[in-house]
C-alpha positions as CSV (number, residue, x, y, z in Angstrom):
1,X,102.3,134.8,107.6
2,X,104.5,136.5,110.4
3,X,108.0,137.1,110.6
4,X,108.9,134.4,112.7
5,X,106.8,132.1,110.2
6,X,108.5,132.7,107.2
7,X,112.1,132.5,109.5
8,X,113.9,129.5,110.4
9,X,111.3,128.5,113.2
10,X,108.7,128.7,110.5
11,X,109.8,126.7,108.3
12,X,106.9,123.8,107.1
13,X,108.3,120.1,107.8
14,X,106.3,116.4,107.8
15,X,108.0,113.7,109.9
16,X,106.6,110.7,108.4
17,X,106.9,107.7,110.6
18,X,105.6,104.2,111.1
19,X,107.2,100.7,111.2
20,X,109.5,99.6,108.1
21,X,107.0,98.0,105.5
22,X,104.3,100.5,106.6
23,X,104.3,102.4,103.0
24,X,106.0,105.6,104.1
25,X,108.5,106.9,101.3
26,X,105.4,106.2,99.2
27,X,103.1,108.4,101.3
28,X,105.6,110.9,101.5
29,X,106.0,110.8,97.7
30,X,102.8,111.1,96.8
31,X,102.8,114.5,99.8
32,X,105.3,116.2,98.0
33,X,104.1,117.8,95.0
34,X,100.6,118.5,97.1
35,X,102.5,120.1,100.1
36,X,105.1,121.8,97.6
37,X,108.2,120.2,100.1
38,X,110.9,118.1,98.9
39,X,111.1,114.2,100.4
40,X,114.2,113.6,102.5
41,X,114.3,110.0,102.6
42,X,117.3,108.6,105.3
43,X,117.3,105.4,103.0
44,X,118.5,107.1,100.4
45,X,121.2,108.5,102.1
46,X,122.2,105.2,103.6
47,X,122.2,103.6,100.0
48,X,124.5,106.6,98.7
49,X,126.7,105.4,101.7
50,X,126.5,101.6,100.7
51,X,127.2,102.2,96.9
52,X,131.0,102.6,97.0
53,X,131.6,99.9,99.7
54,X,129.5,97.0,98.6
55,X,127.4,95.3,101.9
56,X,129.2,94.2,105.0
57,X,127.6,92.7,108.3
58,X,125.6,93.9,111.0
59,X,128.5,96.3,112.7
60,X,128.9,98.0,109.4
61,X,125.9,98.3,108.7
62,X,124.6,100.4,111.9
63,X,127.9,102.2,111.6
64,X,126.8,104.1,108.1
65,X,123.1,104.0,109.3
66,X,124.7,106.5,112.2
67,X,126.4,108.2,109.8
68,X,123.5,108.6,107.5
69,X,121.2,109.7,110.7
70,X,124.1,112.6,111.2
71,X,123.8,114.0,107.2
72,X,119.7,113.4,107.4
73,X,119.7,115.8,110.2
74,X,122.1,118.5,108.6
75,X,120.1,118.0,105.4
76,X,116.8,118.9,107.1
77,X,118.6,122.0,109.3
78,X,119.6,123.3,106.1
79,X,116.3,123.3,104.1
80,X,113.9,126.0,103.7
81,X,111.0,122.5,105.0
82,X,110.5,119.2,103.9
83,X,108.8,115.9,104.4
84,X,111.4,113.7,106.2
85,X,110.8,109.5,105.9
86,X,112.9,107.2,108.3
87,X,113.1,104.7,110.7
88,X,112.4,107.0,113.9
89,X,114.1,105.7,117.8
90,X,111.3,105.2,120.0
91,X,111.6,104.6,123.8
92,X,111.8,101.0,124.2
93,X,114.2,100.5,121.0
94,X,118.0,99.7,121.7
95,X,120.0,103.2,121.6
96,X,121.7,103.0,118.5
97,X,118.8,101.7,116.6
98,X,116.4,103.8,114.5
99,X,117.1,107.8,113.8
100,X,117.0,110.0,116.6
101,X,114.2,112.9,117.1
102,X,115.6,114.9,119.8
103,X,116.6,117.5,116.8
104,X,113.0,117.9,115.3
105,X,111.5,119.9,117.7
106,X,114.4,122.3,116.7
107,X,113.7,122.2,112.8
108,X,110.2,124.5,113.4
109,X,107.8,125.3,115.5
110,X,105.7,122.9,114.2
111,X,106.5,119.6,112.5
112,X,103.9,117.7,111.6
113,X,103.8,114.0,112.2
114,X,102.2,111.6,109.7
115,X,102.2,108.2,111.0
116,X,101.5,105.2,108.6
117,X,99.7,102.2,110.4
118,X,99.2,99.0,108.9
119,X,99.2,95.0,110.5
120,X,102.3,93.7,111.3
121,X,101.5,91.0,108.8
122,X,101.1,93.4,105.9
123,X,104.6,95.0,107.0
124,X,106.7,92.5,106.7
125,X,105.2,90.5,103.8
126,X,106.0,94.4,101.8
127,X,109.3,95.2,104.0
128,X,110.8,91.2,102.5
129,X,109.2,92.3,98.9
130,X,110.6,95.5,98.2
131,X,114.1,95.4,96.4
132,X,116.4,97.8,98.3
133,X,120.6,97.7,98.1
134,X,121.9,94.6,99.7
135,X,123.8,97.1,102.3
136,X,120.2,97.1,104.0
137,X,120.9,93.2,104.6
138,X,117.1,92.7,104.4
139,X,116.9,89.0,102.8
140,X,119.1,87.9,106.3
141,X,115.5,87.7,108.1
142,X,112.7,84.8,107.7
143,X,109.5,86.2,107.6
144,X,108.8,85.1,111.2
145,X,111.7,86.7,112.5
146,X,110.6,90.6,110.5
147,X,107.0,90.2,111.9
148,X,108.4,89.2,115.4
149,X,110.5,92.6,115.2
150,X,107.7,94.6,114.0
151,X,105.3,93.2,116.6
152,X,107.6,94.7,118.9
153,X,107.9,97.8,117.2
154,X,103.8,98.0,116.9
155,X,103.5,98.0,120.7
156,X,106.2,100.9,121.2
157,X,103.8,103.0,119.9
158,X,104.6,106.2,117.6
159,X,106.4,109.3,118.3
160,X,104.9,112.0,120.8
161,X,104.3,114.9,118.8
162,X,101.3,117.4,119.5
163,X,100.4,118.2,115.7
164,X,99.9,113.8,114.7
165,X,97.8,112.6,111.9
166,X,97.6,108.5,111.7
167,X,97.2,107.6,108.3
168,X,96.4,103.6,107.5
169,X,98.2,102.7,104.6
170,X,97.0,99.0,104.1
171,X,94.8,99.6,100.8
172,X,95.1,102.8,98.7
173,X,95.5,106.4,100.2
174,X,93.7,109.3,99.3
175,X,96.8,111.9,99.2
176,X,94.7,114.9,98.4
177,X,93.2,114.4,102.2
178,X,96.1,113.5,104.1
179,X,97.6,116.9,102.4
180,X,94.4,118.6,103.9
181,X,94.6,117.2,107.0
182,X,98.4,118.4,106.8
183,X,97.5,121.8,105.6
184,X,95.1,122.3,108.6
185,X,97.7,121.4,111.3
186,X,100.2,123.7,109.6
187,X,97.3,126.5,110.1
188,X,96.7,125.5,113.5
189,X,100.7,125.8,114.7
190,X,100.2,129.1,112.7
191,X,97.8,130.7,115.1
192,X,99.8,129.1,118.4
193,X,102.5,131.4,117.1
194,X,101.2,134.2,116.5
């Protein structure tokens, strides 16, 4: 590995993305011990930021998700790599909702994007499911209402990033070839460098 590999421009991240529901922070944990980087997860963050302050309403709760996008990104400058899980802005979104990416491109030279795919349908019936802090004021939404959203969010598309790898995530993953598939596109930003 070259110099500039092994410096701060080489350092190895995954940007896992997708819509809410689409079984990220589960891909990414299952990644992590394969790819030998630590999961950043933004929700996790957010719920360290809703445990001393109990839930609030809608203002509040964008308010600490911005705050939470601001340590996310400091967390991932300051690591040596990692796989990062969140919500991600895409153009067609209203500004202040999902995690800004103009910072990524910055983290390496190449960040991989893995990009979970799943129906709409399968989305929401997980995203209502899945017990998260009540700061994430999930249970406010009917069922119609989440697979409206995520419709929408489905025909935005997924984040432009050369190095992609779509992953469908509505049955069980095989880890060990997503890793692969990982592994290779690491290589491949390897040889653009050098």
């Amino acid at each position: 590995m070259t110099d500039d590999m092994q410096g701060a421009r080489g350092r190895r991240f995954v940007v896992v993305s997708g819509i809410p529901g689409s079984g990220k922070t589960s891909l990414a944990r299952s990644l992590a011990p394969r790819l030998g980087l630590p999961v950043l997860d933004k929700d996790d963050i957010l719920d360290g930021l809703f445990e001393p302050q109990g839930p609030g309403d809608e203002s509040w709760r964008r308010r600490l998700s911005r705050e939470s996008d601001a340590i996310f990104q400091q967390k991932a400058s300051a690591s040596t790599g990692a796989i990062l899980v969140s919500h991600w802005h895409l153009s067609g979104m209203p500004l202040d909702s999902g995690t800004p990416t103009d910072w990524i491109s910055e983290l390496s030279v190449g960040a991989i994007n893995v990009h979970c795919y799943c129906q709409p349908e399968l989305a929401a019936t997980r995203f209502l499911n899945r017990i998260r802090h009540a700061g994430h004021l999930d249970k406010r939404s009917t069922y119609d209402e989440v697979l409206r959203s995520f419709r929408v969010l489905v025909s935005l598309g997924s984040l432009d990033n050369k190095s992609s790898i779509s992953v469908d995530t509505s049955d069980v993953i095989n880890a060990d070839e997503v890793a692969r598939k990982i592994e290779a596109a690491f290589e491949r930003c390897l040889k653009r460098v050098v």
